[in-house]
C-alpha positions as CSV (number, residue, x, y, z in Angstrom):
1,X,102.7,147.6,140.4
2,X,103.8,151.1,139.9
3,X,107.0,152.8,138.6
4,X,109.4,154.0,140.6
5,X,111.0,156.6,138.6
6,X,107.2,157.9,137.9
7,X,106.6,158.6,140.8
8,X,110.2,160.0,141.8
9,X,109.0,163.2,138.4
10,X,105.3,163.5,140.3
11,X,104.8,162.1,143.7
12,X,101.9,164.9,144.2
13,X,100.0,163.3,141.1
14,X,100.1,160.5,142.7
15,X,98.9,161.5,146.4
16,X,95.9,162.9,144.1
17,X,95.1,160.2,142.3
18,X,95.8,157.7,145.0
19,X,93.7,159.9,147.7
20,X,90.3,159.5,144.9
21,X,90.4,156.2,146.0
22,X,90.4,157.0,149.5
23,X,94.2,156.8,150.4
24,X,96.4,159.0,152.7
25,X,99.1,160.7,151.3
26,X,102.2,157.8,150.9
27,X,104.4,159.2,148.0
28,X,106.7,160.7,150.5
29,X,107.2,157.4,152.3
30,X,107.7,155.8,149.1
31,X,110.7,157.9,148.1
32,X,112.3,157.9,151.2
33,X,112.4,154.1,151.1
34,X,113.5,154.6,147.5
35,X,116.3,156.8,148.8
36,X,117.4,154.3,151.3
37,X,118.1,152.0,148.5
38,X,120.0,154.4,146.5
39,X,121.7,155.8,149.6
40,X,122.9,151.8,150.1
41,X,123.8,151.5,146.9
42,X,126.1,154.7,146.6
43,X,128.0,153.1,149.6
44,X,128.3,149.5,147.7
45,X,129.7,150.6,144.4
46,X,132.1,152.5,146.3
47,X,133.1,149.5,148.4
48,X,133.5,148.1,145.6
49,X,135.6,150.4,143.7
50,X,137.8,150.9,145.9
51,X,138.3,146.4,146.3
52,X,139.3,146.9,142.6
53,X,141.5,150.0,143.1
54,X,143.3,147.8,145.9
55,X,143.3,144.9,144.5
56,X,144.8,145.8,140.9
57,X,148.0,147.8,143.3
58,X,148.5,144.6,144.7
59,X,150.5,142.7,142.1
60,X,153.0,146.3,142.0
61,X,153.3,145.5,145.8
62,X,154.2,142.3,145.4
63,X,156.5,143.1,142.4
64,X,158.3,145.7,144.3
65,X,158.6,143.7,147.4
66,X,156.8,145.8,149.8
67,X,155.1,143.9,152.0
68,X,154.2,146.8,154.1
69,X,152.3,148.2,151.5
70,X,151.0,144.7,150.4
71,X,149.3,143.9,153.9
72,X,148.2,147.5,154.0
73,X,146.4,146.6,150.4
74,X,144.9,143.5,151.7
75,X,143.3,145.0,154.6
76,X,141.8,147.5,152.4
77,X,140.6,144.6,149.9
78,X,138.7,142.7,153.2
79,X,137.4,145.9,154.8
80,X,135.9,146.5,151.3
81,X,134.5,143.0,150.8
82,X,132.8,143.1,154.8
83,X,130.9,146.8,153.3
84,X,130.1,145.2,150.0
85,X,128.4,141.7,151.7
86,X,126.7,144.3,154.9
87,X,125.6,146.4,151.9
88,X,124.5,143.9,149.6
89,X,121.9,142.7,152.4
90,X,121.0,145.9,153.2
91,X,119.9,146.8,149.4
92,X,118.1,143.6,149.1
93,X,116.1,144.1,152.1
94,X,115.6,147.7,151.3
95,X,114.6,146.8,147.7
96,X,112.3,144.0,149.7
97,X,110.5,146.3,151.5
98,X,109.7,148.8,148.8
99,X,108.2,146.4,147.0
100,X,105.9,144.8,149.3
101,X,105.2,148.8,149.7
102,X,104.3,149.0,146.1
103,X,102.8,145.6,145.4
104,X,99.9,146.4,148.6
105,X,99.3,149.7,146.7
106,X,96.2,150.1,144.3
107,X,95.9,151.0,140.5
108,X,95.2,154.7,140.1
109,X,92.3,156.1,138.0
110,X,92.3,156.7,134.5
111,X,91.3,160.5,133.4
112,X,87.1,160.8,134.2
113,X,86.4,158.3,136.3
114,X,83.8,159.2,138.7
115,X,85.1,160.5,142.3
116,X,83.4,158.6,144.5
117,X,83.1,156.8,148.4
118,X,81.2,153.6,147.4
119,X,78.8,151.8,144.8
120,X,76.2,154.4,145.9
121,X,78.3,156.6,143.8
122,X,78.9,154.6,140.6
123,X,77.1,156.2,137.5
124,X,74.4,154.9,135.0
125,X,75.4,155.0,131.6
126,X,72.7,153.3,129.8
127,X,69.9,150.9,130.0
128,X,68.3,147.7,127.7
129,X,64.8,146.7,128.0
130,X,62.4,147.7,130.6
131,X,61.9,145.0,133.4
132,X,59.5,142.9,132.7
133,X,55.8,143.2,134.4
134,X,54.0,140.2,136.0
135,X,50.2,139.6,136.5
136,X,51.3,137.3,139.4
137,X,54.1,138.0,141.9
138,X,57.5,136.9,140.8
139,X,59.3,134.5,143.1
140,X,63.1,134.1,143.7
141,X,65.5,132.2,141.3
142,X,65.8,129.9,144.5
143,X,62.4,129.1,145.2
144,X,61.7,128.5,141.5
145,X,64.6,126.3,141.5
146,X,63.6,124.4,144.4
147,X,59.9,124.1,143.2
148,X,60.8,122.6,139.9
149,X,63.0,119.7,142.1
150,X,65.9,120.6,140.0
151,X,67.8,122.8,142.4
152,X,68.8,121.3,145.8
153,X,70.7,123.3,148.7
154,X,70.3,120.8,151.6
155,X,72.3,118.2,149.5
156,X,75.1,120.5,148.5
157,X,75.6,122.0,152.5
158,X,75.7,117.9,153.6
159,X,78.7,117.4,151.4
160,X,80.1,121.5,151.1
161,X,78.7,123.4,153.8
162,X,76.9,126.5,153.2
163,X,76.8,128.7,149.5
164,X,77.0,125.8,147.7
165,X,74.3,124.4,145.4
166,X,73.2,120.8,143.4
167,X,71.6,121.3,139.9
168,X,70.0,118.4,138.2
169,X,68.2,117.5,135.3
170,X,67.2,120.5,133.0
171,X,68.6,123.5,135.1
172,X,71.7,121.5,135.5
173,X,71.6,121.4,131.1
174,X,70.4,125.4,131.3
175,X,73.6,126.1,133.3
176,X,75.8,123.9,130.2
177,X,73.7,125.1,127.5
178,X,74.4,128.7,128.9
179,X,78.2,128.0,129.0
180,X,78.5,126.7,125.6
181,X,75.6,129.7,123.8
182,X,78.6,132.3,125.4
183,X,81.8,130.4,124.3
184,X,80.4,130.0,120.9
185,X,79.6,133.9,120.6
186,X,82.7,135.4,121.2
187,X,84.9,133.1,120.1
188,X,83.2,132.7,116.4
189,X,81.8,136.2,116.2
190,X,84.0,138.2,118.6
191,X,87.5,136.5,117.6
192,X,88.3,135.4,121.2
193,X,90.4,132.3,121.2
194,X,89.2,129.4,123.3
195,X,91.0,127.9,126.0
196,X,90.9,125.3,128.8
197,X,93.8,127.2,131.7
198,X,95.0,125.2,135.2
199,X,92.5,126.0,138.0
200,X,95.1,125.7,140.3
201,X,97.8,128.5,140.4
202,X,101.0,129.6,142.1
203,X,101.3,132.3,144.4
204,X,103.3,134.2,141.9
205,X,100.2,134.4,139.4
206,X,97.8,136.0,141.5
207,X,100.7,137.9,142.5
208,X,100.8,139.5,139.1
209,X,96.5,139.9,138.6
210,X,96.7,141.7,142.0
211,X,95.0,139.2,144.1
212,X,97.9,138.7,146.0
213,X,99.4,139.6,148.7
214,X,96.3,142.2,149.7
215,X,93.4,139.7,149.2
216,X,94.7,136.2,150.5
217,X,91.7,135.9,152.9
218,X,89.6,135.6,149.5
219,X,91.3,132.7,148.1
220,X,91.4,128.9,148.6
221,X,94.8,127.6,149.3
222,X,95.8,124.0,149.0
223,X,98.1,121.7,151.0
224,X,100.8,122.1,148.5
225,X,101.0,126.0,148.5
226,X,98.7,126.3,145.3
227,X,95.7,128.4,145.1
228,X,92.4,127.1,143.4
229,X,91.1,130.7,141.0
230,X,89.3,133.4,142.0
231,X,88.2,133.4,138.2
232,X,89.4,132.8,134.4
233,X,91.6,136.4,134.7
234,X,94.5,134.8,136.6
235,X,94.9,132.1,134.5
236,X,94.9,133.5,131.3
237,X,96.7,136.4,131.7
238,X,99.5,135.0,133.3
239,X,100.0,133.4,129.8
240,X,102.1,136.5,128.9
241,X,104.1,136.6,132.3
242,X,107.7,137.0,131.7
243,X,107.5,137.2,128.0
244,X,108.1,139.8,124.8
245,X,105.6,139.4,122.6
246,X,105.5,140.5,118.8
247,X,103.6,143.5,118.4
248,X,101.9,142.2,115.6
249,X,100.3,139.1,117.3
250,X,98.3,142.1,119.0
251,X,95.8,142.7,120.2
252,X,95.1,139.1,122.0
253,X,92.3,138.0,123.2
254,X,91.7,135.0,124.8
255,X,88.3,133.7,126.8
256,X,87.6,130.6,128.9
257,X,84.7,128.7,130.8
258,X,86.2,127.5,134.3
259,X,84.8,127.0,137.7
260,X,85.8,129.9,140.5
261,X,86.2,129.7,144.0
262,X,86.0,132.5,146.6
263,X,85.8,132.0,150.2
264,X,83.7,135.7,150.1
265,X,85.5,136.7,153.2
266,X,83.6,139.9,154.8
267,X,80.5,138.9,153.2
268,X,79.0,137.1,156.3
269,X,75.0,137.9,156.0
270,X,74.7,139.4,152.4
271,X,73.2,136.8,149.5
272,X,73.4,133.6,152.0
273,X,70.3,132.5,149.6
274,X,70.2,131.2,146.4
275,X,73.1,131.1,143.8
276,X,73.9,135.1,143.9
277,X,77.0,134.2,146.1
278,X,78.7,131.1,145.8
279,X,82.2,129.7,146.9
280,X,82.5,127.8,143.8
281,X,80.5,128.9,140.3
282,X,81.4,128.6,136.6
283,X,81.9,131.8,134.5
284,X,82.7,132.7,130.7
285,X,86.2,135.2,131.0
286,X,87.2,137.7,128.2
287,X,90.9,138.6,128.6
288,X,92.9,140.8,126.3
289,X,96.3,142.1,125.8
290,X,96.5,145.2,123.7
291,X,99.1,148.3,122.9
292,X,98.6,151.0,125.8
293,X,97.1,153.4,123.2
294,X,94.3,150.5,122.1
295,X,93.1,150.2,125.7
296,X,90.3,152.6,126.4
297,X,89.0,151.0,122.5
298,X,89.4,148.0,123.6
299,X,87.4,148.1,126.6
300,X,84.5,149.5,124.8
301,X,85.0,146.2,122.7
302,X,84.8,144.3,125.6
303,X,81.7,145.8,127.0
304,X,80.0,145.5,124.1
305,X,80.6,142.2,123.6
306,X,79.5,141.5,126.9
307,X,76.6,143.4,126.8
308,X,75.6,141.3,123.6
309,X,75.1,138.1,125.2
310,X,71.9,139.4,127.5
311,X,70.9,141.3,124.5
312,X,70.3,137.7,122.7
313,X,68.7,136.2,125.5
314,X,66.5,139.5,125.8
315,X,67.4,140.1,129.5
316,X,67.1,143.6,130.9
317,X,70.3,145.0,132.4
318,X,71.6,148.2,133.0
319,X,75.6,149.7,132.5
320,X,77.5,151.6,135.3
321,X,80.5,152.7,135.5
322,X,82.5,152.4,139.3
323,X,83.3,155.2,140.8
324,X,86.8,155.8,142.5
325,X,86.2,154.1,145.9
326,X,84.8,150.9,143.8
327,X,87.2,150.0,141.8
328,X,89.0,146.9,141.8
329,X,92.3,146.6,142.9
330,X,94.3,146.2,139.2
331,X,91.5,148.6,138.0
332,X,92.2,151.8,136.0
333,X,89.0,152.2,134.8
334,X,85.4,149.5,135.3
335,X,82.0,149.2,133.2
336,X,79.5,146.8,135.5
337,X,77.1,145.2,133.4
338,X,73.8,144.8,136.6
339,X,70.7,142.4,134.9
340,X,67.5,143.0,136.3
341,X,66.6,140.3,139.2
342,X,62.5,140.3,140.0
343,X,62.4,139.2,143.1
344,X,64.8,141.6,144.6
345,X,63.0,144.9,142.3
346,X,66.7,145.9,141.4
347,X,69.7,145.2,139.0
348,X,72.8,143.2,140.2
349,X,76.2,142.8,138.6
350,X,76.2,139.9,136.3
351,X,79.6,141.3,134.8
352,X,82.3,143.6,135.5
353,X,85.0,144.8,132.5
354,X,88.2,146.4,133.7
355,X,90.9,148.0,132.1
356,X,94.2,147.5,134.2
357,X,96.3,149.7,132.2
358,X,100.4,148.6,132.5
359,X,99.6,147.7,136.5
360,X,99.7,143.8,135.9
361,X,101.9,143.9,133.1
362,X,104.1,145.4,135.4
363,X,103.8,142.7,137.8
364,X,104.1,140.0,135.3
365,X,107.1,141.3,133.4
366,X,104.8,140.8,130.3
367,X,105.8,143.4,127.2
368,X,105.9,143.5,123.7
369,X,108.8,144.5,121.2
370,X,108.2,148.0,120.3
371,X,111.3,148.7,118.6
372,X,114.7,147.2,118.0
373,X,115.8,147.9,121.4
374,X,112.9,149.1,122.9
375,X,110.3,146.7,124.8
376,X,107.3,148.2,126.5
377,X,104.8,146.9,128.9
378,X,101.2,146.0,127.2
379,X,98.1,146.7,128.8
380,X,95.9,144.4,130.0
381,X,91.8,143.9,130.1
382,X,89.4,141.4,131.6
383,X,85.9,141.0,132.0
384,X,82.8,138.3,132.5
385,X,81.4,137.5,129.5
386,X,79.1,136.3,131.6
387,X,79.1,134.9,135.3
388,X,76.8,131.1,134.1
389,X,75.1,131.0,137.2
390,X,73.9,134.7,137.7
391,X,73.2,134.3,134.4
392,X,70.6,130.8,135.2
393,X,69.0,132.6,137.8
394,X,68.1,135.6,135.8
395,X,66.7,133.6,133.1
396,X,64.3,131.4,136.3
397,X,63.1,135.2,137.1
398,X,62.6,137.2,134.1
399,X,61.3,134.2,132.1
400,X,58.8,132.6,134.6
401,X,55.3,132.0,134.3
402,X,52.6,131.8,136.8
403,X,52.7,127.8,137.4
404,X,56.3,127.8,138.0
405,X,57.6,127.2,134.9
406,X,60.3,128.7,132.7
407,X,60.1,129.5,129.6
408,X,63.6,129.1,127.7
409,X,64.7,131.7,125.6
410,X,64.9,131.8,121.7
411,X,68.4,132.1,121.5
412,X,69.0,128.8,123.8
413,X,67.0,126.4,122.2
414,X,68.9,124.6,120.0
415,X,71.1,124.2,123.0
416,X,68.8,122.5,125.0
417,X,67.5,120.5,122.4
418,X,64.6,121.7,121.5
419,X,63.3,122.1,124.9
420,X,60.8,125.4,125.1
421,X,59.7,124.9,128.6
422,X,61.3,123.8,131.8
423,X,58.6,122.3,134.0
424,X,58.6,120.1,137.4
C-alpha cells in the first residue's frame, strides 16, 4: 500500500519509479480520486456545521416563542442531515475506490535496482562452486527418482491430478531430513524463532502480503471463504498485523516449515515434469521485521543465511538480483538464490529474498513505538531458506552416480541416520 500524502509532495517520482516497472503514468488519476474525497468531505463538515449552528439557535427560538424562526431552524437542521448521510456515502465510496486503486498498485524500487523488461535482465552478483562434471550423462531429478522406485507420479495424478508427486521410503526421509538440517540452522545459529502458523488464511492476510486482490487466480480457496498459503510469508507476517510493537523486541525474525499450494495459473506447459513446479510443496520461510533504517542490512542477513544452507550441502548456485520488470509484487528490492540443475545445463531459483520496505506494513497496520507519541510502520523481509523439494531434486542431480544412485551429502547424514547412499 502506498501513502497518500506521499504521493500528493511527488506524484512525478512516482510515475518514474512506477513506469521502471513497466507502468503508465497513474499519479494523476490517483490525486484526482484523492480530491474527490477531499472535495466530499469539504461539503460534509460543512453540512455539518451548519446542523450544529442550527441546532444550538433552536432552544433561543423556542425560548422566545418564535415559531417562525423555529421551523425555519428545523428545516435547516434536516436539509443538513439529508447532505451529511448523501455525503457520508459518497466519501466512503470515494475512499472505497481509491483504495482498491492503491491496494492493485505495485511496490516501487529501492535506489539501484536494475531497470529492466524481464528475468533476461536480472544481474549476476556472484557465484559458489563450479557445476559439477560427469563421466556419464546426468539424468533428471525425475527419472532418478522414478528409477530408484521411490518417487511415483502416476499415483499422485490418480488421487491429485497433475503437478503432484508421491515420495516413499528414503527420498520421502531426504525430503524430512532436509526440512529439519534447515530449521535447525537458522534457528540455533541464525536466531530465527521457530514456529508452526495456520495454513489456512483469511482474505484479509493475503490482503496485507500483497497476494490479494491482484493474484487471486494463484491461490486455493476453500468452501468457507479461507485460502490454503501460497507460502510461510503470509502466515507469519501477519503475526504483527494491527499491532505496536516495542522497538526493542526488534529486529524479529521468525521462520517456519509448512506446505504451499499454488494453482500456478499462466504456467500451462513450463515444468509439467518432475517436482520443479508443484501445486502443493513444503518450504523453510525466513521472515523478519526490522526498523526502516536496518532493512537493506537485514536483507544482506537474510541472503546470507540462505545462501549458507547450499553452501553446507556443497551445491553450486549462483546469486542474481531482479531487475525492475521482475520483481515481486510487495518487492522493493530481490536477491534470487538459482542452484545448478544438470539435466537442464542451467541454474534455477531455489530461493528468492525480498525486502518489502513499509508496503505490507502499511497494509497490515503493523508499527512499532518510535517515540512517546510517535508510532511508525516497520519494514518487512521474507525469503526461502530453502524451497525442500527443489532442494531434493538438486541433491538426486548434482550427487548422482553412474548406477543411479545418490550419494547423500556430509552435512545430512546424521539426519538420515547414517545412511551414505540411497540406492533402488
Amino acid at each position: 500500500m502506498h501513502d497518500i500524502k506521499s504521493i500528493r509532495e511527488n506524484p512525478k517520482k512516482y510515475d518514474e519509479l512506477w513506469s521502471k516497472r513497466g507502468l503508465e503514468p497513474i499519479a494523476q488519476k490517483i490525486l484526482n480520486q484523492d480530491a474527490l474525497i477531499r472535495k466530499a468531505m469539504q461539503v460534509l463538515q460543512e453540512a455539518e456545521a451548519a446542523r450544529n449552528k442550527s441546532s444550538k439557535l433552536i432552544g433561543h427560538a423556542v425560548a422566545n416563542g418564535d415559531q417562525d424562526e423555529l421551523d425555519r431552524l428545523k428545516s435547516e437542521v434536516s436539509g443538513a442531515k439529508n447532505v451529511i448521510s448523501a455525503m457520508g456515502i459518497q466519501v466512503e465510496s470515494e475512499k472505497s475506490q481509491l483504495h482498491l486503486l492503491l491496494s492493485e498498485l505495485p511496490n516501487i524500487p529501492f535506489n539501484n535496482v536494475p531497470v529492466g523488461e524481464d528475468e533476461n535482465e536480472n544481474v549476476e552478483l556472484h557465484r559458489y562452486l563450479e557445476p559439477p562434471v560427469f563421466e556419464f550423462s546426468p539424468k533428471g531429478h525425475d527419472e532418478l527418482g522414478i528409477e530408484l522406485g521411490m518417487m511415483d507420479f502416476e499415483t499422485a495424478a490418480k488421487m491429485s491430478g497433475s503437478r503432484f508427486v508421491v515420495l516413499q521410503d528414503s527420498l520421502s526421509r531426504l525430503d524430512r531430513a532436509l526440512a529439519s538440517f534447515m530449521l535447525d540452522i537458522h534457528t540455533s545459529e541464525f536466531g530465527y524463532t521457530e514456529y508452526s502458523p495456520p495454513v489456512m488464511v483469511r482474505e484479509h492476510a493475503l490482503f496485507g502480503t500483497g497476494q490479494l486482490p491482484k493474484f487471486e487466480e494463484d491461490l486455493y480457496k476453500t468452501t468457507v471463504d479461507q485460502y490454503l498459503i501460497p507460502t510461510a510469508e503470509v502466515s507469519l507476517t501477519n503475526i504483527i498485523r494491527e499491532s505496536i510493537i516495542n522497538a526493542d523486541t526488534l529486529p524479529l525474525r521468525m521462520t517456519a516449515h509448512t506446505p504451499c499450494f499454488r494453482s500456478e495459473a499462466g504456467s500451462a506447459g513450463k515444468d509439467t515434469r518432475g517436482m520443479i513446479r508443484q501445486h502443493q510443496f513444503n518450504k523453510v520461510e525466513l521472515v523478519s521485521v526490522v526498523k526502516p533504517e536496518e532493512s537493506p542490512k537485514e536483507h544482506e542477513r537474510m541472503l546470507a543465511c540462505a545462501e549458507e544452507i547450499l553452501k553446507r550441502l556443497s551445491l553450486p548456485y549462483r546469486v542474481v538480483e531482479l531487475c525492475t520488470g521482475d520483481l515481486g509484487f510487495s518487492a522493493r528490492r530481490t536477491f534470487d538464490i538459482e542452484v545448478w540443475l544438470p539435466s537442464q545445463n542451467t541454474y534455477r531459483e531455489i530461493s528468492s529474498c525480498s525486502d518489502c520496505g513499509d508496503f505490507q506494513a502499511r497494509r497490515m497496520n503493523a508499527r512499532y513505538k518510535y517515540a512517546e507519541k510517535d508510532n511508525r510502520f516497520v519494514h518487512t523481509l521474507n525469503g526461502s531458506g530453502l524451497a525442500v523439494g527443489r532442494t531434493l531434486v538438486a541433491i538426486l542431480e548434482n550427487y548422482q552416480n553412474a548406477d543411479g544412485s545418490i550419494t547423500i551429502p556430509d552435512a545430512l547424514i546424521p539426519y538420515m541416520g547414517g545412511i551414505e547412499v540411497i540406492s533402488r
